[in-house]
C-alpha positions as CSV (number, residue, x, y, z in Angstrom):
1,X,117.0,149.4,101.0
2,X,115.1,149.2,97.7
3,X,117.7,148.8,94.2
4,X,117.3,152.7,93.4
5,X,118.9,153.6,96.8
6,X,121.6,151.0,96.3
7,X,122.5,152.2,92.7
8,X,122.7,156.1,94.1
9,X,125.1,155.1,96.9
10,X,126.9,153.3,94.5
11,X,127.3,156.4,91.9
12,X,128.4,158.3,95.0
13,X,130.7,155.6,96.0
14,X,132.5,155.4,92.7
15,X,132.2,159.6,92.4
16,X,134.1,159.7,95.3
17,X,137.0,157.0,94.3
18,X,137.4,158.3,91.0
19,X,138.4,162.1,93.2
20,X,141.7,160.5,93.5
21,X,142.7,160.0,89.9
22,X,144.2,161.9,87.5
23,X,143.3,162.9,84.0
24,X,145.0,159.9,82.3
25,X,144.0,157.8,84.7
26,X,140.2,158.8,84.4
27,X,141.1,158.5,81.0
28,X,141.8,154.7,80.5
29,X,139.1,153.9,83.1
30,X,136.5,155.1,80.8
31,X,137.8,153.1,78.1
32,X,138.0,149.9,79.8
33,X,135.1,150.4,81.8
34,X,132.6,149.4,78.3
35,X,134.4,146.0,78.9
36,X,133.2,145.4,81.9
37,X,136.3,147.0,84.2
38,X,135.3,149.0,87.4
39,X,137.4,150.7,89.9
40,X,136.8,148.9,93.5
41,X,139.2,151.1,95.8
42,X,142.1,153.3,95.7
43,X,144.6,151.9,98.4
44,X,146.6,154.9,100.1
45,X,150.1,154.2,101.5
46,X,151.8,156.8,103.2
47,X,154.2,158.6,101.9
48,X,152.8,157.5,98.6
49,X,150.9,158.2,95.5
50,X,147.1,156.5,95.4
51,X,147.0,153.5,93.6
52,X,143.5,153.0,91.7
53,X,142.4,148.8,91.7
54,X,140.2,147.7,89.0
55,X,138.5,144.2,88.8
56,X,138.0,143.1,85.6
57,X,133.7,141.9,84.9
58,X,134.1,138.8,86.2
59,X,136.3,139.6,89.3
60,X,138.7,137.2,88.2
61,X,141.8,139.4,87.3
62,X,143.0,142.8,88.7
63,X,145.1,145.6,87.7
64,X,146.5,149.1,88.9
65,X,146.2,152.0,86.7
66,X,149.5,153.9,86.8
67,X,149.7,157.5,87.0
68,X,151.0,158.3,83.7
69,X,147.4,156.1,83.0
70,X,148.6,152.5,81.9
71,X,147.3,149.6,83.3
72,X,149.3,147.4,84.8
73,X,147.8,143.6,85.0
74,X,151.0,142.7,87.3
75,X,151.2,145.1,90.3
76,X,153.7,143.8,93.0
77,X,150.8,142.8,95.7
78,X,148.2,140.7,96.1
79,X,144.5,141.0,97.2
80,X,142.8,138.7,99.7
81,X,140.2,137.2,98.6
């Protein structure tokens, strides 16, 4: 798979996990994403609102970006890494 295919399927990737967020939400992801920020995956509980993950540019630190569209740098899980 040559890098142009990769970067379309990624666009369409992150298209379709941005569906799941809100105004605010898309909001603050556009301001954090000059930094270097980038949603990975929306985890879906049931029963439950999504919950948006970003990794930070060096995919060192995660957060969750809360409905009302704060990020919140101390969600009560962890990720396996």
């Amino acid at each position: 798979m040559s890098d142009k295919e990769r970067r379309r399927n990624s666009t369409q990737y992150q298209t379709a996990l941005q569906r799941d967020l809100n105004e605010a939400q898309k909001m603050t992801l556009a301001a954090l994403t000059p930094f270097g920020w980038e949603l990975k995956f929306v985890r879906k509980p049931m029963f439950q609102a999504a919950v948006p993950v970003v990794f930070d540019g060096d995919r060192k630190k995660f957060a969750v970006l809360e409905a009302d569209g704060t990020l919140n740098e101390t969600p009560d899980f962890t990720i396996r890494g």
